[in-house]
C-alpha positions in Angstrom: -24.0 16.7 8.7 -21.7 17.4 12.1 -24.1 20.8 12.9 -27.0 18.1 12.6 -25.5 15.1 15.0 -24.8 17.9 17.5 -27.9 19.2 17.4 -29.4 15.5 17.8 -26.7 15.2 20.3 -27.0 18.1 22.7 -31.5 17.2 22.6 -30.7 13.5 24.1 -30.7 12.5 27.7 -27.9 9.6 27.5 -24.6 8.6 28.7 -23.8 7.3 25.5 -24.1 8.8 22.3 -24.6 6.8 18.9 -24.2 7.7 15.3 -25.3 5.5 12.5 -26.2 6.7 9.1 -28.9 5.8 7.3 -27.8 3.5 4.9 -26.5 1.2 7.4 -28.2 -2.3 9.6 -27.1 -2.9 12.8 -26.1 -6.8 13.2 -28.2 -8.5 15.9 -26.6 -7.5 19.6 -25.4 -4.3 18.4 -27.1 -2.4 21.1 -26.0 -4.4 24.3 -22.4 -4.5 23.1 -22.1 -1.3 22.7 -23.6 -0.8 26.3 -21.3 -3.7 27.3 -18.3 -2.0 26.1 -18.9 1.6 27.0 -20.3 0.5 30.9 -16.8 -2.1 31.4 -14.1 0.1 29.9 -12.9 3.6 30.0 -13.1 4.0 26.8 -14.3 7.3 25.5 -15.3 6.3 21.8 -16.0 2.9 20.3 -16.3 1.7 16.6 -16.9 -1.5 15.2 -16.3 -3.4 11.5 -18.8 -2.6 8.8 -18.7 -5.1 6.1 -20.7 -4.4 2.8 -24.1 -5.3 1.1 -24.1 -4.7 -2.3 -27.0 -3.2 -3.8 -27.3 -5.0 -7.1 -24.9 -7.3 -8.4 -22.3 -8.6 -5.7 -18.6 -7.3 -6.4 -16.3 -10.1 -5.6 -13.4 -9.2 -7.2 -13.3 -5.9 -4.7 -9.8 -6.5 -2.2 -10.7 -6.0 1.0 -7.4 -3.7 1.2 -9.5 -1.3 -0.8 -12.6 -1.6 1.4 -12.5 1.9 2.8 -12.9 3.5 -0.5 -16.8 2.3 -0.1 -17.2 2.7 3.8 -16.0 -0.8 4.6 -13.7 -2.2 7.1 -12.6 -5.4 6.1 -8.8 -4.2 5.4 -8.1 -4.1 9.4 -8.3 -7.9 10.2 -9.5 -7.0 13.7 -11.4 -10.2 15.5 -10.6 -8.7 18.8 -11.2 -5.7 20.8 -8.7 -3.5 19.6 -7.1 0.2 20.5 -7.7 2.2 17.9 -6.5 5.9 16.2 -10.1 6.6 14.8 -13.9 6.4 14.9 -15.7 5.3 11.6 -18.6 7.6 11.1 -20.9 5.2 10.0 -20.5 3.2 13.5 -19.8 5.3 16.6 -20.4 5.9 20.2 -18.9 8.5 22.6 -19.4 9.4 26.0 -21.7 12.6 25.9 -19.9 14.1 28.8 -16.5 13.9 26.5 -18.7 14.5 23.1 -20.1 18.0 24.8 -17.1 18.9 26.6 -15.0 19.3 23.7 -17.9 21.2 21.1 -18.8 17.6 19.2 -18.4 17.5 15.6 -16.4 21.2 13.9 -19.0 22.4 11.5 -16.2 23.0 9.3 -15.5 19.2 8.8 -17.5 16.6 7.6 -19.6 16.2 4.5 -21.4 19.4 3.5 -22.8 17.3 0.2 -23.7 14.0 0.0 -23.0 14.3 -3.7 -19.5 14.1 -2.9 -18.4 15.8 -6.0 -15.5 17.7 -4.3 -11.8 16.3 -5.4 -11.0 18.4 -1.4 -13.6 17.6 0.6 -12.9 19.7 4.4 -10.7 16.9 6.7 -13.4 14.0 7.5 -15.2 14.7 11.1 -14.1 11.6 12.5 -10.9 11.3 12.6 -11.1 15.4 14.1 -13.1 14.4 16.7 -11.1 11.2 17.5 -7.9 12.8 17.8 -9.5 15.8 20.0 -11.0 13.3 22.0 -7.8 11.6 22.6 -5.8 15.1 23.0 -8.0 16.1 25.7 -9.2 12.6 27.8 -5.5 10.2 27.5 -8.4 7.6 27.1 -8.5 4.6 24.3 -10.9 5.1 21.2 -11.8 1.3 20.5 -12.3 -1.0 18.0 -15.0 -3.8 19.0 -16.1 -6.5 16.5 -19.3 -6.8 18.2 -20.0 -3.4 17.3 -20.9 -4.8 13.8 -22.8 -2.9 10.8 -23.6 -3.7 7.4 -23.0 -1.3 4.9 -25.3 -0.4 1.8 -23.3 -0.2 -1.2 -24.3 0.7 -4.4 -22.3 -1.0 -7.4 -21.9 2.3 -9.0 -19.4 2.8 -6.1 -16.5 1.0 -7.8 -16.7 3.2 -11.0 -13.3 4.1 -12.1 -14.3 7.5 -11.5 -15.7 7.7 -8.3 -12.6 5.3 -7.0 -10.3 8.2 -7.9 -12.5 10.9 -6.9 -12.4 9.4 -3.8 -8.9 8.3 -3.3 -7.6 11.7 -4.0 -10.2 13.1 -1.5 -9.1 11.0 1.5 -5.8 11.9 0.4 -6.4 15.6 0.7 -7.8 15.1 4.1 -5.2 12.9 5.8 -2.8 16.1 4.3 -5.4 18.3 6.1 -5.6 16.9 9.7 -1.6 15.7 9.9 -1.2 19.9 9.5 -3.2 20.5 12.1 -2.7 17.8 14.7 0.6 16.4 14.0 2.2 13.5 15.8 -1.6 13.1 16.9 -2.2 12.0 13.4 0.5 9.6 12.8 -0.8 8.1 9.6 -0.6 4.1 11.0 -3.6 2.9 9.8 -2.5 4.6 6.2 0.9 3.5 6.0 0.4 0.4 7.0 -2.2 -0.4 4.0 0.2 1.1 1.2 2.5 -2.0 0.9 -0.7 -4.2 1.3 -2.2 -2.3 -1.9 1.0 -2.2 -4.0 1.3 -6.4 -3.4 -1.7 -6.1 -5.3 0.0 -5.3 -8.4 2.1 -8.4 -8.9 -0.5 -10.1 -7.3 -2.8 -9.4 -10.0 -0.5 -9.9 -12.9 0.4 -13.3 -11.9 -3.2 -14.4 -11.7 -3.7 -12.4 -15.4 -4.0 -15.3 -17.6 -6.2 -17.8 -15.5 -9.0 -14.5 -14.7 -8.2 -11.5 -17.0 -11.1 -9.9 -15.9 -10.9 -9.9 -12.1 -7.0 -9.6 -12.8 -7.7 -6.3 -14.7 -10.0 -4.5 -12.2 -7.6 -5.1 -9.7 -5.3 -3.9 -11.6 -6.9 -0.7 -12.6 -8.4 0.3 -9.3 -5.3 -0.2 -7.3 -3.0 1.9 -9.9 -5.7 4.0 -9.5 -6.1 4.5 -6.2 -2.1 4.7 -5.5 -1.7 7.3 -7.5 -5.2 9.5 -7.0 -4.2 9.2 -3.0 -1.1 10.3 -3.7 -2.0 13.2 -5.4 -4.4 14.4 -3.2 -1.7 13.9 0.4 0.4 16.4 -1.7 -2.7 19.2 -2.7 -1.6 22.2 -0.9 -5.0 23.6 -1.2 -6.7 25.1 1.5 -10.1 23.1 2.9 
């Protein structure tokens, strides 16, 4: 995928460069707030929230403090423009000159299968480029709610399994990147969701007997994901 939005990258003839993926839809204004931003700020990368539409059935027992498990931001609680360690990379824009100058997206990072069957998937493109972006320019990476998506979700998505596979995963790649960029990956957005996710616990057992259901997948998915995350920070595998 990253050797594919270079390529797309280095054939444009733009200031700005945009990534999207294609199970995405771009709210209405998208496009001029993202010109907005880029043309009144020196910001060298922008993001925005993506919230989710479920393909089937609605999930609304899903916390939002798990929302980035299926490509959703509604744990950060942003409703303002917002500085910002990362790029999302369903919902980004860059200045080229900065995207070019640093070699855009390492081939080595990134999905290499959208299968995502890998417990170590290589350190997420993203965050790499983010932090090299930031390394390099000294220039904010921001969050702009008018940079809104939706996010195509498929209910599938909160199977048991693919909420650990995918916990561990992000686990094993916030390991990856901290060893290779330090105090430039200081773990903020990470540490500041774990007590959010464990006050889910209690939270859950209290509400047990009024909805056992909801209670119970909350229950499961959060143990879940605490412990699968966990496991993955501390795989000492190489990518």
């Amino acid at each position: 995928m990253s050797d594919a939005r270079n390529k797309g990258a280095k054939a444009s003839t733009c200031d700005f460069i945009a990534f999207v993926d294609d199970d995405v839809v771009l709210d209405e204004g998208w496009l001029d707030n993202l010109l907005r931003t880029m043309e009144s700020t020196n910001a060298v990368a922008a993001t925005g929230p993506a919230h989710p539409i479920w393909i089937g059935k609605p999930v609304d027992w899903f916390p939002k403090e798990l929302s980035w498990i299926i490509g959703s931001t509604q744990w950060l609680d942003h409703d303002r423009i917002t500085r910002v360690r990362n790029v999302w990379g369903s919902n980004i824009v860059l200045r080229k000159d900065a995207f070019m100058a640093i070699g855009g997206f390492s081939n080595e990072f990134g999905l290499h299968s959208a299968s995502r069957t890998k417990w170590h998937d290589p350190p997420s493109e993203d965050v790499d480029i983010s932090i090299r972006l930031t390394m390099k320019y000294k220039k904010p990476i921001l969050f702009v709610p008018g940079l809104s998506i939706g996010h195509k979700i498929p209910s599938r998505k909160i199977s048991l399994g693919f909420v650990a596979q995918r916990s561990y995963s992000v686990g094993y790649q916030r390991h990856s990147i901290r060893r290779l960029y330090g105090e430039y990956n200081n773990l903020s957005f990470e540490k500041s969701l774990i007590p959010r996710i464990v006050a889910l616990l209690p939270s859950a057992l209290l509400t047990l007997p009024k909805s056992p259901r909801k209670s119970m997948n909350i229950l499961m998915t959060s143990t879940l994901v605490l412990l699968f995350a966990t496991l993955g920070f501390f795989d000492r595998r190489g990518y």
